[in-house]
N, C-alpha and C positions, 0 to 999 in steps of 0.2 A: 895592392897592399896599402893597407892603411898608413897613418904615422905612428899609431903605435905598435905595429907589426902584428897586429893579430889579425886584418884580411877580412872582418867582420863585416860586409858590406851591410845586411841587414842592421845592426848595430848603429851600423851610419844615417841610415834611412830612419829609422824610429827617434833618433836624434833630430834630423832634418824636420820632420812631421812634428816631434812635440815642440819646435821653435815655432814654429809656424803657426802651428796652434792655440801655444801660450803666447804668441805676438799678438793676433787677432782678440783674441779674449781677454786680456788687459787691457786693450785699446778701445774698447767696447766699455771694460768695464768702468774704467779711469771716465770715457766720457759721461756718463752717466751719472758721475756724480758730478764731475764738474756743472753740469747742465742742472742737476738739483739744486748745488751749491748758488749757481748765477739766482737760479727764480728764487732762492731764499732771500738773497741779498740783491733787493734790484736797483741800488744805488751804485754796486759794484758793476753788476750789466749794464748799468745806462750810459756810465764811465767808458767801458770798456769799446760800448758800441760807436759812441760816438770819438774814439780812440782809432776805431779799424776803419770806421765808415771811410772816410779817405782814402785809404792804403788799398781797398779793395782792389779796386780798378788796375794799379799798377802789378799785381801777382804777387806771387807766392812770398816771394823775397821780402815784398813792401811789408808784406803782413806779418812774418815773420821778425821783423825787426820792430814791433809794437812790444816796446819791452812790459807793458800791463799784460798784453796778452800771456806770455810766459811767465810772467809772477802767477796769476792766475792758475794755469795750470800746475806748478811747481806746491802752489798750496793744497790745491785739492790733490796733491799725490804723496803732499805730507800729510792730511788729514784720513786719505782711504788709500792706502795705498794696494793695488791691486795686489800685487805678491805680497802678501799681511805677515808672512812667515819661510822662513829660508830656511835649509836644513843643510847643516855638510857633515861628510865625514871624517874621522881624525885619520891623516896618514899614516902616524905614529904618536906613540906617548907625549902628553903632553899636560903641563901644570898650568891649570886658570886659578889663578891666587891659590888660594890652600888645598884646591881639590888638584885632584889625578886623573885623568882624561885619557885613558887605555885607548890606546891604536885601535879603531875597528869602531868605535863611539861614533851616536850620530848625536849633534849639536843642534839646536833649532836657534834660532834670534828671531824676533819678530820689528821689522820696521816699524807697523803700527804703534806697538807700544812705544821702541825710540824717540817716533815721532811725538808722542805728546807726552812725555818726560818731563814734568817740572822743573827739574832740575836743570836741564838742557832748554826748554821754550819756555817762555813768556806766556802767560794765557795760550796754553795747548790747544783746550777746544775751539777755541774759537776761528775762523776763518779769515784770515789776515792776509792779503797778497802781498800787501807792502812791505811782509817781513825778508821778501826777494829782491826787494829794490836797492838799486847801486847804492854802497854805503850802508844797509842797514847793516844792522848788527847782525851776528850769527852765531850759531854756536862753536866753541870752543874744540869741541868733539869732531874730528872728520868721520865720524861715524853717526851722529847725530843724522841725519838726514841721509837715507839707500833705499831709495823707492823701488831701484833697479839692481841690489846688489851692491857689494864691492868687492875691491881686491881683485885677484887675476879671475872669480867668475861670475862679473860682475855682467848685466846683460850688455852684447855690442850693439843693440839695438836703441837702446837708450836716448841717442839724440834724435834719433829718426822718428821715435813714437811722439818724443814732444813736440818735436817739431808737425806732428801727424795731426795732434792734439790741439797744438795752435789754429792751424786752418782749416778744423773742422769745429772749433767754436767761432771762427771767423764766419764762417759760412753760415751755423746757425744761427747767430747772432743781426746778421743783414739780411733775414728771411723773418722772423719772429722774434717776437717778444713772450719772456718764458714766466709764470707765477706759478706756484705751489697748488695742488688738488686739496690739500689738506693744509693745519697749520704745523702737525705732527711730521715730522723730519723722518726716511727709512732707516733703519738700524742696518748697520754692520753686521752681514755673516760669517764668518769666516770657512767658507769653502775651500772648492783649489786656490777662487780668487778671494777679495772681497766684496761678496758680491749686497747690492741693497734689497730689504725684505721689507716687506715686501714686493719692493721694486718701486720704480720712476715713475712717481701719475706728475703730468704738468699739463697746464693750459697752455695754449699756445696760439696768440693772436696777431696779426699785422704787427711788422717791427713798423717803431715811428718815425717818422723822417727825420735823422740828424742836420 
């Protein structure tokens, strides 16, 4: 028996699988841009690398506490956020300012848009890791920023992916050095994920020695 008493074992299972699925494929997708993002900007990778080059050797931990490295990815999942668009349903009637929101309504939000809100950020488009640095300013809004959700269903996976995300630009980062195929940037799809169109071309030659 389930916890909510209905015994739906397959129910549980299709639940199970699409976690798993949408974990891998955010995590995929998140890297992707992050990795575009660095060869656009190779003043931010040369930074960054020569930030982790140290920490390698000591493991996960070392690297993990490279606070550039996590500004870094914190950006790139405010700029693409893989889950671009959240959908819930209303339990019950419900007022959003003047409107009437009938029980049984689905709601979409989309974090992309949150995320580069004028109103909310400073130079939206633009690619800033420093805007996650101790101290910096932030927005006002605790909703400004849900790459992962919020609220009670928000993803539990959340710290595990960044942290996932961390040390796998770490690693690419002390293997290669990354630049753009083109000077033209991929556009945002909006699929299940966000995915890039026409997808990731980078060069990719000996990292230099820090």
């Amino acid at each position: 028996m389930l916890p909510d008493g209905s015994g739906n074992a397959g129910g549980l299972l299709d639940a199970i699988i699409r976690t798993l699925l949408n974990g891998y494929n955010a995590t995929a997708t998140a890297l992707s841009w992050i990795l575009q993002l660095l060869a656009a900007h190779p003043e931010v990778q040369s930074s960054l690398r020569r930030q982790l080059a140290p920490q390698l050797e000591r493991g996960v931990e070392a690297v993990l506490r490279v606070r550039a490295g996590r500004q870094v990815v914190m950006e790139a999942l405010r700029l693409f956020p893989p889950a671009w668009i959240l959908g819930r349903e209303a339990l019950e009637d419900q007022r959003l300012g003047t409107a009437l929101v009938p029980r049984g309504a689905v709601l979409s939000v989309s974090p992309y848009t949150m995320h580069r809100h004028p109103a909310l950020w400073e130079a939206p488009a633009e690619f800033r890791p420093e805007r996650f640095a101790p101290g910096a300013p932030r927005p006002r809004h605790r909703f400004a920023y849900f790459p992962f959700g919020g609220g009670q269903r928000s993803c539990p996976a959340a710290r595990a992916v960044t942290a996932q995300l961390q040390v796998l630009v770490a690693a690419a980062l002390a293997s290669v050095e990354l630049s753009p195929v083109t000077p033209a940037p991929p556009r945002p799809r909006g699929l299940i994920s966000l995915r890039p169109d026409p997808g990731v071309f980078l060069f990719l030659r000996p990292a230099p020695a820090c």
